[in-house]
C-alpha positions as CSV (number, residue, x, y, z in Angstrom):
1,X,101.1,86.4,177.9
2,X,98.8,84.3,175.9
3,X,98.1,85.8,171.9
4,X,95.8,85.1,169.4
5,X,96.8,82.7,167.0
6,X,95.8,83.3,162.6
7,X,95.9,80.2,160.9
8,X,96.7,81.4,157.2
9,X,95.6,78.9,154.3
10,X,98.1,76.3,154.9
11,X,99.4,76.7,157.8
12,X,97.5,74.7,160.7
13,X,98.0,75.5,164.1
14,X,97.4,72.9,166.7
15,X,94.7,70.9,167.3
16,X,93.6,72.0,163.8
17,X,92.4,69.0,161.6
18,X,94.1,68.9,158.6
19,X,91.8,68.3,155.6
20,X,92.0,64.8,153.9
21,X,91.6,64.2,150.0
22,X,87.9,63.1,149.8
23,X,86.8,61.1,146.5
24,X,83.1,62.1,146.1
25,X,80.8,60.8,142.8
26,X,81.3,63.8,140.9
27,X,85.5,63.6,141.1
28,X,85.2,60.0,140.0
29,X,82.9,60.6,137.3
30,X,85.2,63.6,136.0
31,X,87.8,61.4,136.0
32,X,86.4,58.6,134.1
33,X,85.0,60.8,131.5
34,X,88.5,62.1,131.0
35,X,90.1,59.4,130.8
36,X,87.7,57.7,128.2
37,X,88.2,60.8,126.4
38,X,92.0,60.9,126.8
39,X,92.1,57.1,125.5
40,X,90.1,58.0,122.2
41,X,92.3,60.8,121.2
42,X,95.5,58.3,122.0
43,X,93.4,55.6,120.3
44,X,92.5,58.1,117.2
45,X,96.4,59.6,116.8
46,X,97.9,56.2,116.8
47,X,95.4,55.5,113.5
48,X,96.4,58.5,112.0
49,X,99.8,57.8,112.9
50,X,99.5,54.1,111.2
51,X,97.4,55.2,108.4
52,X,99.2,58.5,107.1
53,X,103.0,57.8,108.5
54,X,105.6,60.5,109.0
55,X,102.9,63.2,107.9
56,X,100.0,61.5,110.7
57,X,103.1,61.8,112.9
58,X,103.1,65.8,112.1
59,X,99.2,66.1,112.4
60,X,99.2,64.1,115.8
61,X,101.9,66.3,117.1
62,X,99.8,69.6,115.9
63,X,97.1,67.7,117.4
64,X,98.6,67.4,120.7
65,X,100.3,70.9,120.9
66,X,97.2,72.8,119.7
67,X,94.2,70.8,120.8
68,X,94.7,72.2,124.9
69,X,95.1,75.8,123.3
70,X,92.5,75.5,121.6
71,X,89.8,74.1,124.2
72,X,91.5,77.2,126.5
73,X,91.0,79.6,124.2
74,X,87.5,78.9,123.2
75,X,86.7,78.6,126.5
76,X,87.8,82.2,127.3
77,X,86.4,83.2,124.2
78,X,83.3,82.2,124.4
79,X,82.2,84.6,126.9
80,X,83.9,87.3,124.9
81,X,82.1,86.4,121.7
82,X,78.9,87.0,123.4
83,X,79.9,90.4,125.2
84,X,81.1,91.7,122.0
85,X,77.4,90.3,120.3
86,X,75.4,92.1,123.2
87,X,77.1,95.0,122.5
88,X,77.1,95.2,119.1
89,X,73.3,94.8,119.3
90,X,72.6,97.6,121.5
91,X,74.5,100.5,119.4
92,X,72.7,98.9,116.5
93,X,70.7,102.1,114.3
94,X,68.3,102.1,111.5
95,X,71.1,102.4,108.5
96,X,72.5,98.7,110.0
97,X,69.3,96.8,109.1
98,X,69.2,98.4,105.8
99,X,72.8,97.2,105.8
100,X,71.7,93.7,106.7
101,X,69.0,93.5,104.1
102,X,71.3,94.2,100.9
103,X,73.4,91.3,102.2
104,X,70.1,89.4,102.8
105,X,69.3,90.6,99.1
106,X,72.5,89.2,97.8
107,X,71.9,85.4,99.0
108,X,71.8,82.9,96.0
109,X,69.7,79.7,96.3
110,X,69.9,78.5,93.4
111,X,72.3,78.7,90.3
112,X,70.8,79.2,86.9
113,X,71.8,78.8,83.4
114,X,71.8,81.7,80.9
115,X,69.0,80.2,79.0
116,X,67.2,80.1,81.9
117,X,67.6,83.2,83.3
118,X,66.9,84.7,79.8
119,X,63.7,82.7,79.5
120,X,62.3,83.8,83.3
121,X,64.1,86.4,84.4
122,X,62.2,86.9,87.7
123,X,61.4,83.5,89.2
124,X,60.2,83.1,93.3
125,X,64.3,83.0,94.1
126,X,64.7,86.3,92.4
127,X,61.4,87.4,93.6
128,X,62.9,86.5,97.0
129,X,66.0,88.6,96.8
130,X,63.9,91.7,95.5
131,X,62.1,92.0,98.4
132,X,64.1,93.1,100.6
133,X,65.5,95.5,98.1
134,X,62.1,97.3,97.6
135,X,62.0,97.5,101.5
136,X,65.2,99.3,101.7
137,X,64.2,101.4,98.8
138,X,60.5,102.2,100.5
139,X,62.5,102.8,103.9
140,X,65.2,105.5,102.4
141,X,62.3,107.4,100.7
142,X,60.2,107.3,103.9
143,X,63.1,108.4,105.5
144,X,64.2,110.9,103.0
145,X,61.0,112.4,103.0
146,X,59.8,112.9,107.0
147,X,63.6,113.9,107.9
148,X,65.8,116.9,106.2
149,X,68.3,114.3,105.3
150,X,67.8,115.1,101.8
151,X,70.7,117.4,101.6
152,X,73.0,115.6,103.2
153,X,72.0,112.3,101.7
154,X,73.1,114.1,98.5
155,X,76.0,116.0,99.2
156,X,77.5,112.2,100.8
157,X,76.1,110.7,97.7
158,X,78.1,113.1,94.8
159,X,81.0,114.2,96.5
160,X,84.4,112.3,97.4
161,X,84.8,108.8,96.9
162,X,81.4,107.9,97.3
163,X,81.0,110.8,94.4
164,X,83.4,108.8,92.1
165,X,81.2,105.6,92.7
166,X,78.2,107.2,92.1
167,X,79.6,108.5,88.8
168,X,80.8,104.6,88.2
169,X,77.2,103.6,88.8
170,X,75.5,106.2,86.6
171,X,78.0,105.0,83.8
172,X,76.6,101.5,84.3
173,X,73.3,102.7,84.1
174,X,73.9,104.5,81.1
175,X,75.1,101.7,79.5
176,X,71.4,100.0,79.1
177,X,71.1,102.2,75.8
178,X,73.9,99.8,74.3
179,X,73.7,97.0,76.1
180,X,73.7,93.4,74.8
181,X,71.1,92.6,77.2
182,X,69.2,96.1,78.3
183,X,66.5,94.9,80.9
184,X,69.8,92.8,82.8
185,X,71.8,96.0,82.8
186,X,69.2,98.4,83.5
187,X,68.4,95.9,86.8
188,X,72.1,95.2,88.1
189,X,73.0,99.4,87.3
190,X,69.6,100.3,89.7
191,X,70.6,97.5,92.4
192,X,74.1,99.2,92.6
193,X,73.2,102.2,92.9
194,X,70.7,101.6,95.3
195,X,73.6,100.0,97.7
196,X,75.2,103.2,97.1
197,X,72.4,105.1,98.7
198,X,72.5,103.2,101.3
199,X,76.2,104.1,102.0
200,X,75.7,107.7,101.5
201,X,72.8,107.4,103.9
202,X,74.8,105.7,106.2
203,X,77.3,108.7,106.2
204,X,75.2,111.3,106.1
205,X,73.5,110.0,109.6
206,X,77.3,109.0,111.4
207,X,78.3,111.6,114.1
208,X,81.0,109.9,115.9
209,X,84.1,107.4,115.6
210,X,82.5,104.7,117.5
211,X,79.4,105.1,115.0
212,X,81.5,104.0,112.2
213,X,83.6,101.4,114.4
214,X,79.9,100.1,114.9
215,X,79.4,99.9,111.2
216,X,83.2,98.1,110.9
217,X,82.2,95.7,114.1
218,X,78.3,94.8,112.2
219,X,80.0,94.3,108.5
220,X,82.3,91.6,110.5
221,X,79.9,90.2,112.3
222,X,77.7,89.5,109.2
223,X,79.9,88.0,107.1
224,X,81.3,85.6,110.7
225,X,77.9,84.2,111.2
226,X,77.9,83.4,107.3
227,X,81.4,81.5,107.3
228,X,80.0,80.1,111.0
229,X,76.8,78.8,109.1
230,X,78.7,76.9,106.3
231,X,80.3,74.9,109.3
232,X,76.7,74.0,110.6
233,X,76.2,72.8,107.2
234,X,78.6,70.4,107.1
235,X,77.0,67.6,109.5
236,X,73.6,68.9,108.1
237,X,74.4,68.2,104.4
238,X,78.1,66.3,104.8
239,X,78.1,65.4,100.7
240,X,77.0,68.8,99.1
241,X,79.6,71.2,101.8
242,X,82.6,69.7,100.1
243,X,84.0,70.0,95.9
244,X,86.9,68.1,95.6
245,X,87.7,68.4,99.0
246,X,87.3,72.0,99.3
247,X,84.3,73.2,101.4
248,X,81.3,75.2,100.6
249,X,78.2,76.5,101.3
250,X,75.2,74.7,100.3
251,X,72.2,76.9,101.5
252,X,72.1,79.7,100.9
253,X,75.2,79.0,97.9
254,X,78.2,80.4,98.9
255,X,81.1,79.4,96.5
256,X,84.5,78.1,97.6
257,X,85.8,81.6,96.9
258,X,83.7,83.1,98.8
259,X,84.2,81.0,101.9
260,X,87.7,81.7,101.4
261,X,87.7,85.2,101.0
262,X,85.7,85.6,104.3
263,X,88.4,83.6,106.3
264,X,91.2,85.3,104.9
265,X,90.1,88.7,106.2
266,X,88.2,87.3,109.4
267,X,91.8,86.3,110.1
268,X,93.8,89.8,109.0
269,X,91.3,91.5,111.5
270,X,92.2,89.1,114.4
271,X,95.5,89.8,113.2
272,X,95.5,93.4,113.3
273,X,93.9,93.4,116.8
274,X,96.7,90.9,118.3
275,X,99.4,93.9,117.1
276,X,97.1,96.7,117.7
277,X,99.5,100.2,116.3
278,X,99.2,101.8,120.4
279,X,98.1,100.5,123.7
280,X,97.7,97.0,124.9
281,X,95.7,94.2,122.9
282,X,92.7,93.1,124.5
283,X,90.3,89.8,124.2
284,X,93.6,88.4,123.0
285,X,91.6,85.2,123.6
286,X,88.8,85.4,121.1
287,X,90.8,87.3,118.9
288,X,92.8,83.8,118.8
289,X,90.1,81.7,118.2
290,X,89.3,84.2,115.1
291,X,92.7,83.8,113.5
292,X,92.8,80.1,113.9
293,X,88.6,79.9,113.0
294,X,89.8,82.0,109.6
295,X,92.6,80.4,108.6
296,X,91.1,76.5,108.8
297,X,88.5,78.2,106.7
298,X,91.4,79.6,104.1
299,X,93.6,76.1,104.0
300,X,90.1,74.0,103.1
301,X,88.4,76.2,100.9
302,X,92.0,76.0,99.0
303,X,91.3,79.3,97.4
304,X,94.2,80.5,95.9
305,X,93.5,84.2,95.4
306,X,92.7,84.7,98.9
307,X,95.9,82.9,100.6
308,X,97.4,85.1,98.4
309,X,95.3,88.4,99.8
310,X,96.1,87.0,103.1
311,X,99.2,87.1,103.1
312,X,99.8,90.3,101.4
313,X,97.4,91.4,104.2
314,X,99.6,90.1,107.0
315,X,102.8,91.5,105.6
316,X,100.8,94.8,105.9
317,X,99.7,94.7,108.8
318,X,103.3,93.7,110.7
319,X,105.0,96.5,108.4
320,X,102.3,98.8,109.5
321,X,102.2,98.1,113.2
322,X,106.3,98.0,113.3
323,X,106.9,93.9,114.0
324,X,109.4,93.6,111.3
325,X,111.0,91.2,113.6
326,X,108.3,88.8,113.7
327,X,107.9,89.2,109.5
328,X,111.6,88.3,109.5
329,X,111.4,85.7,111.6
330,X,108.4,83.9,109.9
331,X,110.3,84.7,107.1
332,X,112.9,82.5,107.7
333,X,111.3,79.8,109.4
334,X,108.7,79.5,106.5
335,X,111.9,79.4,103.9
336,X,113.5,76.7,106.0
337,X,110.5,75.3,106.0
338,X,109.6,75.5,102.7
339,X,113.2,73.8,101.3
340,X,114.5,71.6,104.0
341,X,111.5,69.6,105.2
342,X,108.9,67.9,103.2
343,X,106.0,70.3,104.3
344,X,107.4,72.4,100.9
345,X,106.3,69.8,98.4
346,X,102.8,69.3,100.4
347,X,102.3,72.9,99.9
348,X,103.0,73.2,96.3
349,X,100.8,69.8,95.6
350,X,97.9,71.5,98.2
351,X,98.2,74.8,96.0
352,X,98.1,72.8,92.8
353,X,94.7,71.2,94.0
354,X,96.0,68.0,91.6
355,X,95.5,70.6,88.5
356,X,97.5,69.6,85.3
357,X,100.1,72.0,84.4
358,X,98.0,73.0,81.5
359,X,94.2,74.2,83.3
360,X,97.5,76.5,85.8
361,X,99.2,77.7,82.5
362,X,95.4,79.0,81.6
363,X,94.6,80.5,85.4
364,X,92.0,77.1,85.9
365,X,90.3,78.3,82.6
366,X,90.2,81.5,82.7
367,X,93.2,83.1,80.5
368,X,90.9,82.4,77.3
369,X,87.7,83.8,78.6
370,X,90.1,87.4,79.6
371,X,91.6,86.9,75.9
372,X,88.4,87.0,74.4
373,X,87.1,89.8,76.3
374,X,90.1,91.8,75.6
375,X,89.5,91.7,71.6
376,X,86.2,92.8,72.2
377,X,87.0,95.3,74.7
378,X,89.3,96.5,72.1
379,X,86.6,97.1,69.6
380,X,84.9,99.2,72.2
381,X,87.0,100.8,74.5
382,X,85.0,103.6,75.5
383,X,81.7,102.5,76.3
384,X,82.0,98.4,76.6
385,X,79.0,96.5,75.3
386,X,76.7,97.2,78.6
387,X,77.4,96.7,82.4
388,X,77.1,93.3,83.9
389,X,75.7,91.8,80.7
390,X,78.5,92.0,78.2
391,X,80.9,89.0,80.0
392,X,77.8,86.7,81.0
393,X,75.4,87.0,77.9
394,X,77.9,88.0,75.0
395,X,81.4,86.9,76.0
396,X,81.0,84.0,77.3
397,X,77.5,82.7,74.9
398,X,80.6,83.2,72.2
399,X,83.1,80.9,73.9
400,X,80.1,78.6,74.6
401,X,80.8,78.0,78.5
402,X,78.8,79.4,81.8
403,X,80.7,79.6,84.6
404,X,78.2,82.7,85.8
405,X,81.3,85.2,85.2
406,X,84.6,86.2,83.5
407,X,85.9,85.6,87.6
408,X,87.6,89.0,87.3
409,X,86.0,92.5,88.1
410,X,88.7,94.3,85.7
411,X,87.7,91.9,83.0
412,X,83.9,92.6,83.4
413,X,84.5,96.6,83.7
414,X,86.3,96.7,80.3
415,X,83.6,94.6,78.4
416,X,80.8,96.0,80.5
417,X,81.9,99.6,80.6
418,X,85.0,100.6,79.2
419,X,86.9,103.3,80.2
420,X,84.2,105.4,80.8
421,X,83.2,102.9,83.8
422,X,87.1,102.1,84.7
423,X,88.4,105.5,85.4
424,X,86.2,106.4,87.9
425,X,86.4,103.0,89.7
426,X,89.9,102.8,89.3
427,X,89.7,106.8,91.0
428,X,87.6,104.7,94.3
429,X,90.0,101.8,94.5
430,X,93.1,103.8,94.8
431,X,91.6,106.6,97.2
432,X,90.7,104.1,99.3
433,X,94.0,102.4,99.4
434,X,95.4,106.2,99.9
435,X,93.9,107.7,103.1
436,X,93.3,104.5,104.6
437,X,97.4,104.4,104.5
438,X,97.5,108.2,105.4
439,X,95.1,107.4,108.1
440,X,97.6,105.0,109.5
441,X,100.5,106.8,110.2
442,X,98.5,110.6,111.1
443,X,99.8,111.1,114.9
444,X,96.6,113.4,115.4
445,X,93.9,111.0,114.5
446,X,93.0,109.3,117.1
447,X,94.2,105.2,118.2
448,X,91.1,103.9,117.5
449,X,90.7,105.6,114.1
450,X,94.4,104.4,113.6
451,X,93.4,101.0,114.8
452,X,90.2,101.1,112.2
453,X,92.2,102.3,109.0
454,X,95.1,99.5,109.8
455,X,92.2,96.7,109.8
456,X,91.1,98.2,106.6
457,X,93.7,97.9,105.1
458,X,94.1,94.5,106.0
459,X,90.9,93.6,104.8
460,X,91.5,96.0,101.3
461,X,94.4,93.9,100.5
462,X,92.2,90.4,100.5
463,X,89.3,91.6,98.4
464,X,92.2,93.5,95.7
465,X,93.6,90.1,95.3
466,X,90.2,88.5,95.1
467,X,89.0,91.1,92.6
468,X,91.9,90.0,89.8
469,X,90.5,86.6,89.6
470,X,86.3,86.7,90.8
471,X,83.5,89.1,90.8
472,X,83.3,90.7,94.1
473,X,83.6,94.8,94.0
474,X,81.4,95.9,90.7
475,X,78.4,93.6,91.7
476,X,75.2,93.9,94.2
477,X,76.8,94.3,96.8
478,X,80.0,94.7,97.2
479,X,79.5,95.5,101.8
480,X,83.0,95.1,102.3
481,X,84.5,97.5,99.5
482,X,81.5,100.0,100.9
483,X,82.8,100.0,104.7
484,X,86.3,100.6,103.5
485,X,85.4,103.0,101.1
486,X,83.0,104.9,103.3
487,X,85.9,104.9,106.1
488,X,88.5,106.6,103.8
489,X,85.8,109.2,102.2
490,X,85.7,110.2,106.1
491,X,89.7,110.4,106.5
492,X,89.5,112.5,103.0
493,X,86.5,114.9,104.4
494,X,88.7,115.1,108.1
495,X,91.6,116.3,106.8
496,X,90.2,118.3,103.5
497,X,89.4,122.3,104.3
498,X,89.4,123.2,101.1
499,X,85.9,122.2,100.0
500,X,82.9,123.3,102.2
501,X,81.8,120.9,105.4
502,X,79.4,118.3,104.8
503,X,76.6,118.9,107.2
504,X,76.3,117.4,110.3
505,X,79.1,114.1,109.9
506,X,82.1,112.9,111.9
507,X,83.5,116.1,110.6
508,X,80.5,118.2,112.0
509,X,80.3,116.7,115.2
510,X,83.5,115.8,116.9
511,X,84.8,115.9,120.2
512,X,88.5,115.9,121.6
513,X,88.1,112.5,122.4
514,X,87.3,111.0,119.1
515,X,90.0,112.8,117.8
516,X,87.8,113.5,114.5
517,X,87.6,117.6,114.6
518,X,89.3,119.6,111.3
519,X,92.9,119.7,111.8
């Protein structure tokens, strides 16, 4: 009886041809162009090898073992990057270009003296950073006044959290009557509290959690495509990216500090996704490329502060998410490596930045500016001298430097405000910090809300760090302090039922499955 013979894929039958290896043009040119390739990086590592010794031996070796990781992961990535951007830009509402224009507001081109801004206070740059302000402020009223937001607008705007920084920013405002420089104070106190209307607005028109995830997903994405650009810049303007060796932005200005405070918490949040608290981690991929993308960005800015958030962000996030072991283990292997290998003295000397032992004794300058500004906070503890003026235009005319600010925001809220302006900001910070935490570990929230409050904290533990030694959380505008803050004002109103209900909010409009109704 004859039957029908299948020829699975590699198994031939007879009389089947079995197929040869055919060398067509575009396998040979393939090859070539990876061989070239493959003899430059050997040609390349054997120079760094030569020139740099046992330490070009450890990059060549990082080289080698990270490189193919690398070009896999980014192209896996790359794909993802662009899902994530096309869907980011279809759940995009109204409140995220207002959103996008105070950052847009808040772009420096130029850096100016305090003789120079006191002799033209409103030049084109400043006139160029106004107007987008006046459109978000035309936009809100328009809005306020065709829609009945007006209610909730206020209610989001003097209660809570966001209640305590509005009371912070009145203070501020109130502090033109005394201020060493009224028109300066009167201008930075409006601009603040303008970002705060856009906040409240912000909450007063979210309904769901993946509203707010949006708002989480654009703040990222914003700040990404700015520590993305300052790469472009570097072939485009190769002598003005890098300060003694640490890289910046040249147009618009974005400061070392800055640069490194973005790749810090760009890497937290890549972090917290690759040990997500439930379920699987997905776009593990891109969410690689992120880490490694914010931590080359950390390691050359060199900024201290924020290696320092980082890492108090990391150990967070592992506690939080229950990898003790893997804490542990990095633990020890960064202890060995730290004082059994050499890689320990090129960290200290890389943290040093070849600073004498006397500019670290003074915090790289700063200790006298802070001791200054304590005696004269101490002569006016209550009210300061005026908000955003008294450390540029008093305190620092008297020590007869200009480094733009007391690079502390604790330093400029005693001198600018006093107590009167501390307390309630102080009443913010640590809210934040608390539900964000109680939002963590609350079994009836649901895992993407847990997921959201773990990557704020994260990202709460860089800017705190960055906050003790630069300006980033009292000043026009502070987005990142305002998504975390606006995240744990809606934890606080979730789980709250002894105040009335804010009208129609996450807490308003909830469904089983975002897990947000009153519990």
């Amino acid at each position: 009886m004859q039957t029908d013979q299948i020829n699975l894929p590699g198994n031939y039958g007879r009389g089947t041809p079995r197929p040869g290896f055919r060398l067509d043009k575009y396998t040979v040119a393939w090859t070539l162009l990876f061989a070239v390739i493959g003899f430059l990086v050997i040609f390349g590592l054997s120079g760094v090898v030569l020139r740099y010794g046992k330490f070009g031996i450890l990059a060549a070796v990082a080289v080698v073992i990270v490189a193919p990781i690398g070009v896999y992961s980014g192209i896996v990535a790359v794909p993802q990057l662009l899902g994530k951007l096309g869907a980011i830009r279809r759940k995009l509402h109204w409140w995220h270009a207002l959103w996008l224009l105070l950052y847009i507001s808040s772009l420096v081109f130029r850096v100016r003296h305090q003789e120079e801004t006191q002799a033209e206070p409103l030049d084109a740059w400043a006139l160029f950073r106004i107007v987008p302000e006046m459109i978000v402020f035309g936009w809100l009223m328009v809005r306020l006044y065709q829609r009945r937001e007006a209610i909730r607008w206020l209610r989001c705007l003097f209660q809570g959290l966001t209640g305590a920084l509005t009371t912070f920013g009145l203070v501020c405002l109130a502090s033109t009557f005394w201020s060493v420089y009224p028109a300066w104070t009167l201008f930075k106190s409006l601009e603040y509290l303008l970002d705060i209307s856009v906040l409240a607005v912000a909450l007063a028109n979210i309904y769901t959690l993946d509203d707010y995830q949006d708002l989480f997903n654009w703040t990222w994405t914003i700040f990404g495509c700015e520590l993305a650009w300052v790469w472009l810049q570097v072939p485009l303007w190769p002598s003005e990216s890098f300060v003694d060796g640490r890289i910046k932005g040249f147009l618009p200005a974005t400061g070392c500090n800055a640069v490194g405070q973005s790749g810090a918490f760009l890497a937290v949040i890549a972090l917290c996704r690759l040990f997500p608290l439930e379920g699987r981690r997905s776009n593990t991929p891109f969410n690689l490329v992120l880490c490694a993308f914010g931590l080359v960005s950390l390691l050359l800015s060199q900024t201290r502060n924020a290696i320092g958030g980082f890492a108090l962000g990391a150990l967070l996030v592992l506690i939080a998410s229950r990898r003790i072991w893997l804490l542990v283990l990095s633990s020890v292997v960064g202890a060995m490596t730290w004082f059994l290998t050499p890689l320990g003295g090129i960290a200290l000397a890389y943290l040093e930045r070849e600073q004498s032992s006397a500019a670290m004794a003074s915090v790289t300058g700063r200790l006298p500016l802070w001791q200054f500004a304590w005696e004269q906070f101490l002569q006016h503890p209550l009210t300061g001298m005026g908000a955003y003026a008294a450390g540029r235009f008093y305190i620092m005319s008297k020590m007869g430097v200009d480094p733009a600010s007391l690079h502390s925001d604790w330093v400029e809220l005693l001198v600018g405000t006093g107590l009167a302006g501390l307390i309630p900001f102080l009443l913010v910070i640590f809210g934040t910090w608390w539900f964000l935490f109680r939002g963590i570990y609350d079994k009836s929230l649901d895992p993407r809300g847990r997921q959201l409050a773990l990557e704020g904290i994260g990202v709460m533990a860089v800017i705190t760090v960055h906050s003790f030694f630069n300006v980033e959380l009292i000043w026009h505008v502070p987005l990142l302090l305002f998504v975390l803050m606006g995240y744990a004002e809606v934890l606080r109103r979730r789980k709250n039922v002894m105040v009335p209900r804010p009208l129609p909010s996450i807490l308003a409009r909830s469904s089983p499955q975002t897990g947000y109704g009153t519990s």
